[in-house]
N, C-alpha and C positions, 0 to 999 in steps of 0.2 A: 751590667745594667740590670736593674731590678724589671723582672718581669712584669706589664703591666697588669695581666689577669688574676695579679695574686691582692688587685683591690676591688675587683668585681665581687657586689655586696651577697650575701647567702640567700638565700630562696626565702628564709622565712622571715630576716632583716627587713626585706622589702613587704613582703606579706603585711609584717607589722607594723609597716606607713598608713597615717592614719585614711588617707586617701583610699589603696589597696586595701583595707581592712575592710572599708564601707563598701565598696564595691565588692569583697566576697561576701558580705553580709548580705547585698542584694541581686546577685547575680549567684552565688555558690562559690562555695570553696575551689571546687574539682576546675571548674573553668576557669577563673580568677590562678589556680597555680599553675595551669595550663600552658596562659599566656606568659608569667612570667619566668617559666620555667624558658621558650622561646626565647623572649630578652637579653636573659643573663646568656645564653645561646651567641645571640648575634653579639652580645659587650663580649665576649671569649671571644670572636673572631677579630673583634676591631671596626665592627660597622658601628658602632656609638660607644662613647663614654659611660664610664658609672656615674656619672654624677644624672649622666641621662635618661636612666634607665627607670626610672619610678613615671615620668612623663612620657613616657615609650608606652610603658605597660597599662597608665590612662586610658593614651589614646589607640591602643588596639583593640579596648576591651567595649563591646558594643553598652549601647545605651540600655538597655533593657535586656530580660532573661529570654523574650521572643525572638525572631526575627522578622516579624511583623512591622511595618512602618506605617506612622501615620501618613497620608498623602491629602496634599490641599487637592481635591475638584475643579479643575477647571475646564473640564469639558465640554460644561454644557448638558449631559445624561446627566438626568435626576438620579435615576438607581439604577448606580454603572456595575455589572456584574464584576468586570475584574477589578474593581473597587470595592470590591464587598458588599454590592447594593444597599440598600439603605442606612445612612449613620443613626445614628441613635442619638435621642433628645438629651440634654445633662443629665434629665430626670432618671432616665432610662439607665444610660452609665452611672450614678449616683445607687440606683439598685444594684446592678449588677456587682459593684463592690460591699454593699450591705447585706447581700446574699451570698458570697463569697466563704463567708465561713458558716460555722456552725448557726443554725436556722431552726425554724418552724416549721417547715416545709411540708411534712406529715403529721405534727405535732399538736393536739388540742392543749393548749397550756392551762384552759379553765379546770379538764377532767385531769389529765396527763394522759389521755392515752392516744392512741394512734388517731391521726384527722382526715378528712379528705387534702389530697394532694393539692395543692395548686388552686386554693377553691377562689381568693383572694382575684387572680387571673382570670379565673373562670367566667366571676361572676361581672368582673369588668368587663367581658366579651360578650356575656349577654347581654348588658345593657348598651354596650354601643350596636349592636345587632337586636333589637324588641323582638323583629319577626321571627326571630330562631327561636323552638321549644325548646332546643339545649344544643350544648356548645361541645364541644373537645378538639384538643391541640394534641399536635404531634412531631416531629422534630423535623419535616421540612414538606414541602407542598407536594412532592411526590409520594412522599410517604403517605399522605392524606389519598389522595386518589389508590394507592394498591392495598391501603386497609381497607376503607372502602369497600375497594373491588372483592377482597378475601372474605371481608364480614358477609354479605352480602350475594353474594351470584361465585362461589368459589363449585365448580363444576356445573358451571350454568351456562346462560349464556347473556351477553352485553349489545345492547343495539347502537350502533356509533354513525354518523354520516362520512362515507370515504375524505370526507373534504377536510376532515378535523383528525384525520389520524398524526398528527406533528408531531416531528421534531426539532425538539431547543437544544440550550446551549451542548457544548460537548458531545450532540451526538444521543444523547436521551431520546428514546422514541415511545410515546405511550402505550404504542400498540404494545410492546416488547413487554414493557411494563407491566401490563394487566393479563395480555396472556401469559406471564414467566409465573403468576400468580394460580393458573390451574383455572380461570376463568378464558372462554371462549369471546372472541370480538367477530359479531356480524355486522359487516361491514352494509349501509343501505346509499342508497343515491347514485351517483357518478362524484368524478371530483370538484364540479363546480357550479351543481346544481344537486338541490335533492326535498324532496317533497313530504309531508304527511303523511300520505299515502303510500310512499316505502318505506315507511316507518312500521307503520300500520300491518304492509303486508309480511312485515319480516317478525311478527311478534307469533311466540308459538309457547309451546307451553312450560320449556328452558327459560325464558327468558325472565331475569333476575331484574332490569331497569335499563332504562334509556340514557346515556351518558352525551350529554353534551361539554363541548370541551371548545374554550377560548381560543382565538388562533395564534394567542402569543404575539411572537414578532414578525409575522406577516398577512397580507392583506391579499384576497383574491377578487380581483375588480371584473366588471364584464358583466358577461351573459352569466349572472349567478342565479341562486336562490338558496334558501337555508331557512328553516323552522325555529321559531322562536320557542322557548321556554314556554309559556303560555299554552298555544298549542299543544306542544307534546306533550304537556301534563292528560290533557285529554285521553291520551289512549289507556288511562288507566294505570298507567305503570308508573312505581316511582322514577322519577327522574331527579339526574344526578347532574349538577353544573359545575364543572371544575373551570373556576374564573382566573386561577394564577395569578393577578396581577394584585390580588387583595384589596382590591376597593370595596369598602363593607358597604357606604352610601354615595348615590349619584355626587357626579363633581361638577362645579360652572364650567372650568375648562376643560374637562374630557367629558360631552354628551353622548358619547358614542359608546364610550367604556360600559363592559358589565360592570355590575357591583353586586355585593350580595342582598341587599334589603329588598332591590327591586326583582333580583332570581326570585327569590323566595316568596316574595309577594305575586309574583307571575306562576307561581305553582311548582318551583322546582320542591322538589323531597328532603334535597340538602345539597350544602354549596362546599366545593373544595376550592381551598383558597393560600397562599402564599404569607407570611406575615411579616417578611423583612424586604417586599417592595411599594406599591401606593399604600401602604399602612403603615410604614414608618417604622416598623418594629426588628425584632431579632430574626432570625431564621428560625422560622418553622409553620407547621401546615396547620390549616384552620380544618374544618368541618361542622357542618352549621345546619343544623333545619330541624326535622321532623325527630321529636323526642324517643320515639320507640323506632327508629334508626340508628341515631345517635347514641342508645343506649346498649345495642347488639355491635357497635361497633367498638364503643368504649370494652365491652367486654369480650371482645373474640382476642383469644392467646395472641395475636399477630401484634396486638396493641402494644403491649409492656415490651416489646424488642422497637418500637417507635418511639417511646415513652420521653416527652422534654426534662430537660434536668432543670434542677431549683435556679440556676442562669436567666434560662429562658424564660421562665414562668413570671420571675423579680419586674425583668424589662418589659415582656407583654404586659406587664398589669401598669408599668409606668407609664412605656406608649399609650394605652386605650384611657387611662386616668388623670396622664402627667398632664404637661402646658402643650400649647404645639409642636412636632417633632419636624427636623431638619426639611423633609419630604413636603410638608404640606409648606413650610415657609417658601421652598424656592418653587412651589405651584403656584404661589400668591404674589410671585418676582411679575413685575410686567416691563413690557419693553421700556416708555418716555422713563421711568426712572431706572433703570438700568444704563441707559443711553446716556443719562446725565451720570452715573456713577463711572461709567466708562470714559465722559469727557473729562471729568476732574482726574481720573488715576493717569491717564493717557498725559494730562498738563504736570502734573506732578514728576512723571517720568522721563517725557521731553527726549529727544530726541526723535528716530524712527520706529515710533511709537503711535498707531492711529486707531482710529474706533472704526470697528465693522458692524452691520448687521447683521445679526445672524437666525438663528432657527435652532433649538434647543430639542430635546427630545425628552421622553419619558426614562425608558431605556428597562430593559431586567422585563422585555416582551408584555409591557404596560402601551395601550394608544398606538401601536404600530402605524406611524407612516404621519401621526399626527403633529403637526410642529407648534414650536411654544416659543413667540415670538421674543427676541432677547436680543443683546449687544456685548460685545466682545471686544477687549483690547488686542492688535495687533500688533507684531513684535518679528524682526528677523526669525526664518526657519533655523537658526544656527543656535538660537539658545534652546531650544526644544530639549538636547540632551543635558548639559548641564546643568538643567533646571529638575530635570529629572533625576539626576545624580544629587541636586541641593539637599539640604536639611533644615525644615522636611521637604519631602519632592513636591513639586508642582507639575501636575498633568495638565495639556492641554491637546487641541489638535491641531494638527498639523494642514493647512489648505492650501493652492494657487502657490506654494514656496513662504507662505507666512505661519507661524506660530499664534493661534486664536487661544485667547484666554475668555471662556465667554463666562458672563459674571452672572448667567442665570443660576449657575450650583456654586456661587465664592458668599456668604455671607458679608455683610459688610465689614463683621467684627473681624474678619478674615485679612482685608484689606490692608492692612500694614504688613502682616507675613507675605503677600502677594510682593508688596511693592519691596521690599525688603530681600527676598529672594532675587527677584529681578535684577538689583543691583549687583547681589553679589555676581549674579553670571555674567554680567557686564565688566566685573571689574577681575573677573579671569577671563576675558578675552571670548565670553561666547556670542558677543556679537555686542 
């Protein structure tokens, strides 16, 4: 009997199907012979046919050279951190591939000779920002607060109120942050209370600026107090607001939020700020205010090791220029028509399938505690994983034993992949 494995095809026979050709052209050689080096592997033992082995090697070979996946939103968090907080506007992605290759980026094309970096960016941050004397970016919001801190008070000393020393996500703590920096943090107040006047007494002749710091994703209710921007400006010292959540101006639906127009208008010196949460933008850190600040900060050495790449620059200038970004659309989501979005997908679906009320959030330590009134399709807790495993995955939460799809972060152009997934987990048995 002729041995079956003497028609298992050769490594580069398959290679050169036009199918596997494409996919090493877009994925890489090395990977691409990788997997079919495997295949021909399992057709030598007998676990598939040669005739099966080029459809084998398809479907092993991932979709992209990442392993990054796009995921639909249905949580309800605007800018969900392990989501990558905020998505990016077409425009924004549309840059981000135009800048991709070779670029302008430092280039005067008029003279030919070397340009300012990023000026394009730049000058779109100053105008969405008036009250800022000048602007500069940095490659993420903490990096903005410990350049800052380095330009600035590096063997000095920092006035903070004990109530704002936070820590976010992963364990990040500022304090860690600013003193790892060779800057000293005097800490004034108590933790839930603290006045002017400990402000005041704690200022000596070390003392580099007054840092006030956003609370992020928590809220201290009660018997508080805490000193507004405004005030501290008084004592004479520059004062520094790290807002995080990147709101450049007030918003209808978060009046509570800082933003940076009205810091800056209330006297802060300059504003550190977030740029891939309530701004809709990439990841990376703002710094905003007072021009001979801003301009010893741009140039102290610590800067060029924070420095954004032509990426980031591309999408910041889309975000602050392009059309509206993903962020501010689902700010502008309100519940009655949500309600009615969630009655049609819910009849569409049929079955046990119903619409909830729900409560939306900001999320990415934006409005802590604030909720953003919204509706949501409910669905067996059983399809949660499968829908998760789908392609592409669909997140949602999990409540009371139900699966909430809440359609405050689902665009509507979304709505057919929403319902389209659904199905398919339905029609593998995940409920």
């Amino acid at each position: 009997m002729e041995d079956p494995r003497r028609h298992v095809p050769r490594t580069d026979a398959v290679l050169a199907e036009p199918a596997v050709a494409d996919a090493a052209a877009r994925l890489g050689r090395p990977r691409v012979k990788g997997v079919v080096a495997e295949v021909l592997q399992a057709c030598r033992e007998g676990a598939l046919t040669p005739a099966a082995v080029v459809a084998e090697v398809l479907q092993r070979l991932p979709r992209s050279s990442t392993s990054l996946r796009p995921v639909l939103n249905a949580t309800g968090v605007v800018v969900h951190t392990n989501l990558g907080r905020a998505p990016l506007s077409a425009a924004a992605v549309e840059a981000l591939t135009l800048a991709a290759g070779t670029t302008d980026v430092e280039l005067d094309l008029e003279t030919g000779r070397r340009g300012p970096r990023g000026a394009a960016a730049l000058e779109a941050l100053r105008c969405a920002v008036p009250d800022a004397e000048d602007v500069h970016v940095v490659n993420n919001g903490a990096a903005a607060v410990a350049l800052v801190a380095r330009a600035l008070a590096a063997d000095r000393e920092v006035l903070v109120a004990r109530g704002e020393l936070v820590e976010i996500g992963d364990g990040f703590r500022i304090p860690e942050l600013v003193e790892s920096l060779g800057v000293r943090l005097r800490e004034v107040g108590t933790t839930n209370r603290v006045r002017l006047e400990d402000y005041a007494a704690a200022v000596g002749e070390r003392t580099a600026f007054v840092l006030k710091v956003h609370p992020s994703n928590f809220r201290v209710e009660g018997f508080t107090s805490s000193v507004g921007v405004d005030r501290l400006a008084s004592l004479g010292l520059p004062v520094v607001a790290d807002l995080g959540s990147g709101l450049l101006a007030p918003h209808p639906r978060l009046p509570e939020e800082p933003d940076a127009a009205s810091a800056l208008r209330a006297g802060a010196s300059l504003v550190t700020a977030s740029g891939d949460k309530l701004l809709g933008g990439p990841q990376c850190g703002l710094v905003l205010g007072r021009g001979d600040l801003v301009h010893a900060v741009r140039r102290h050495p610590m800067a060029r090791a924070v420095r954004v790449d032509k990426l980031t620059l591309a999408a910041l200038e889309a975000t602050l220029a392009g059309p509206p970004v993903p962020v501010a659309e689902a700010l502008a989501r309100r519940q009655p028509q949500l309600q009615e979005r969630a009655r049609r997908l819910a009849a569409e679906l049929g079955g046990d399938v119903r619409v909830e009320t729900t409560d939306g959030r900001v999320g990415g330590g934006g409005a802590p505690g604030v909720p953003l009134p919204s509706a949501a399709l409910s669905l067996p807790a059983a399809l949660a994983l499968p829908l998760r495993r789908g392609d592409p995955p669909v997140v949602g939460r999990v409540r009371d034993g139900r699966l909430l799809f809440d359609l405050l972060t689902v665009p509507e152009a979304a709505e057919p992949t929403l319902l389209e997934a659904v199905r398919r987990a339905r029609a593998g048995g995940g409920g």
